[in-house]
N, C-alpha and C positions, 0 to 999 in steps of 0.2 A: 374170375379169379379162382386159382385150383384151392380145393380144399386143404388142401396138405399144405397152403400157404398160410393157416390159420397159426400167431405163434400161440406156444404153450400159453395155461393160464399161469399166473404171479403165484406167486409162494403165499402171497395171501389171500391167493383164493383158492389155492390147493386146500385138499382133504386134509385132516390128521395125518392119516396113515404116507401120506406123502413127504413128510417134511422129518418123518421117522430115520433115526440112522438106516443108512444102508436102504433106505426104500428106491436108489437108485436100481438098485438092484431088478425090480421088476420088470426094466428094459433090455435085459440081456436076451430072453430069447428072440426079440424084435430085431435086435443087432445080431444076431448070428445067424438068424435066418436071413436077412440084408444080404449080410458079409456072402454067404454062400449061392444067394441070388443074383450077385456081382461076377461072382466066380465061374456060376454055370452061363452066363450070358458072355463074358469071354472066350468059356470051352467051346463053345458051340459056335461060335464066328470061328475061331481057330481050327474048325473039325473042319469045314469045308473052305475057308478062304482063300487057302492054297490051288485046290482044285477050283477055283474059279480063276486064277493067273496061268499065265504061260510059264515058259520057264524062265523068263527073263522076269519074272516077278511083274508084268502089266495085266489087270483086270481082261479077260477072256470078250468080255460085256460089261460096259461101263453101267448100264442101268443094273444089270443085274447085282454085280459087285458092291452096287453103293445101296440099293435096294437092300443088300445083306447089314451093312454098316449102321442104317439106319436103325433097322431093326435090335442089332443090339445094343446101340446107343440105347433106345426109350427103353429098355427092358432093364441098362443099368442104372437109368435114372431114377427112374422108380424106387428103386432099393437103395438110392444115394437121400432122395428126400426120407426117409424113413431113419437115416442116420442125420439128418438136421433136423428131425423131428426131439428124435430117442438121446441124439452122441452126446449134446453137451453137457447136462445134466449125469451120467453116468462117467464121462470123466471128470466133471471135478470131483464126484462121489470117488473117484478108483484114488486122483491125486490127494487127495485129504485122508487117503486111509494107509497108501502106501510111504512109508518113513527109508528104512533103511533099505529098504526093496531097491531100491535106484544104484545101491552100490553093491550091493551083490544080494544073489539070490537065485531059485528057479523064477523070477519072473522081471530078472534084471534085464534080461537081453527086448523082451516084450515093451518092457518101458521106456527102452530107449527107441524103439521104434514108433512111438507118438508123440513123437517131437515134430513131427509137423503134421499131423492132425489138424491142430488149429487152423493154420494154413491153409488145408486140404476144407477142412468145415467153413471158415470165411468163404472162401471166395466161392464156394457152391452156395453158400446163404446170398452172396450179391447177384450170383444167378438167375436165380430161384426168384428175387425182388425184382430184378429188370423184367423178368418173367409176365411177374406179376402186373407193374409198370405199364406192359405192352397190352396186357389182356384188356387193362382198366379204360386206356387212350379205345382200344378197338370197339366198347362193350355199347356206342351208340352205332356200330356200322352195320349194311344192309346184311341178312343170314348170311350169304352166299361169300360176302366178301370177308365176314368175320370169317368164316370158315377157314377158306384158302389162307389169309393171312394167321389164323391159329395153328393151322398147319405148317406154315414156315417155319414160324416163329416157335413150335415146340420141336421140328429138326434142329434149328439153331441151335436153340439151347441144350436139348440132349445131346449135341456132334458136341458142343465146348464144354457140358458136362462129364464125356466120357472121359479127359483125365483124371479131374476129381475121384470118378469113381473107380477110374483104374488104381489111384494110390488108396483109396478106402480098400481093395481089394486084400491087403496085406495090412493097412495098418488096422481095419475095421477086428478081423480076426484077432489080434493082436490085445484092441481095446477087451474085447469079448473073452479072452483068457484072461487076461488083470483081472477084469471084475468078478470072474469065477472064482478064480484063487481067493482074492481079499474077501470076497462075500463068504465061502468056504471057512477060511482062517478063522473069523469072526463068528462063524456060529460054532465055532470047534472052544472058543476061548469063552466063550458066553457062560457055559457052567462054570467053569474055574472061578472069572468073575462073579457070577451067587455065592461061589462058596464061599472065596474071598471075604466077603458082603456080610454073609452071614456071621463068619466066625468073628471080625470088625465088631458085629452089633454086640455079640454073648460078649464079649470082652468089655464092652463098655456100659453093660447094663449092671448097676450094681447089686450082688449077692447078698441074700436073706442074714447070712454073717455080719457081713458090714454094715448093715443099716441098722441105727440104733434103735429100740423100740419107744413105741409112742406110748408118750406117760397115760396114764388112765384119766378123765377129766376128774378135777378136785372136785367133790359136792358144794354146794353153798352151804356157810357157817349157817346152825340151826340156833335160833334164842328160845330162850326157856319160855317158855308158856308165861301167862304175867300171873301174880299169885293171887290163887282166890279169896273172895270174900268169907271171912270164919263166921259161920252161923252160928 
């Protein structure tokens, strides 16, 4: 079983500082480094894939061709598990922060492009588990045969991963500005809020004027001494 199949821990076993507003935030440069690991693994099949077709668009060398495919298949899987790792947690942190963003704004056009996200994140987590599934059934077989069948079985999955990560492609970037923006706005508005905070407290603590002064404590009544004997 791959590592990266491990899920997150629970919220109640998370740190403090985990469960902190906006501690989604710590994922962003994990997803933007993804997003653009997604990106250059498509550039680079599109630099030469051409030149391995004739011009009637047919692979030159079928080995060679598909040889190419595979390769960037596993290169964007990589960075698609990394967004099942990091994604979901960072959007419900964006959707819980963003309000009227959705109807208009710089980063209204952004939010509507992860609308199916979810979608995109499901079905690469059911992946990712038959994945796993397959490892678990394989993990009594002899080396050589776990081998070969590991090998199949991770071209499988990275060739029916590569859509997943071809829509992560655009909507991953997309998540990764939301969350810069909201995380941004929110350390911009943080002062205002203290000050807010503060002027709130002076206002309600009541002034040396208004507070009546504390009586002096009364002494206890003194009785006369009893009277002495006349010698």
């Amino acid at each position: 079983m791959s590592a990266s199949s491990t899920p997150p821990a629970s919220g109640d076993n998370q740190p403090p500082e985990a469960t902190a507003p906006l501690a989604w935030r710590r994922h962003l440069p994990a997803l933007a480094s993804a997003a653009a690991g997604i990106n250059e693994a498509s550039d680079a099949w599109d630099a030469v894939s051409d030149s391995l077709c004739d011009a009637d668009g047919w692979p030159l060398d079928d080995e060679v061709y598909a040889d190419g495919k595979v390769k960037r298949d596993a290169e964007a899987w990589k960075h698609t598990e990394v967004f099942l790792d990091h994604g979901p947690e960072v959007l419900a942190g964006v959707r819980a922060a963003a309000g009227p963003d959705y109807v208009e704004g710089p980063i209204s056009d952004d939010l509507r492009r992860l609308r199916g996200i979810d979608t995109t994140l499901l079905r690469a987590e059911e992946l990712r588990h038959e994945w796993d599934q397959i490892m678990a059934l394989m993990d009594g077989s002899q080396p050589g045969s776990l081998q070969l069948y590991q090998e199949r079985a991770e071209e499988h999955r990275n060739s029916e991963g590569w859509h997943y990560a071809h829509e992560l492609s655009y909507q991953g970037p997309a998540l990764v500005r939301v969350g810069e923006y909201l995380a941004d706005r929110a350390d911009a508005e943080r002062p205002a809020l203290a000050d807010r905070a503060r002027v709130a407290l002076t206002r309600s603590t009541p002034s040396a004027h208004g507070v009546p002064p504390v009586p002096s404590p009364v002494p206890p009544a003194s009785h006369p001494p009893p009277p002495g004997r006349s010698r």
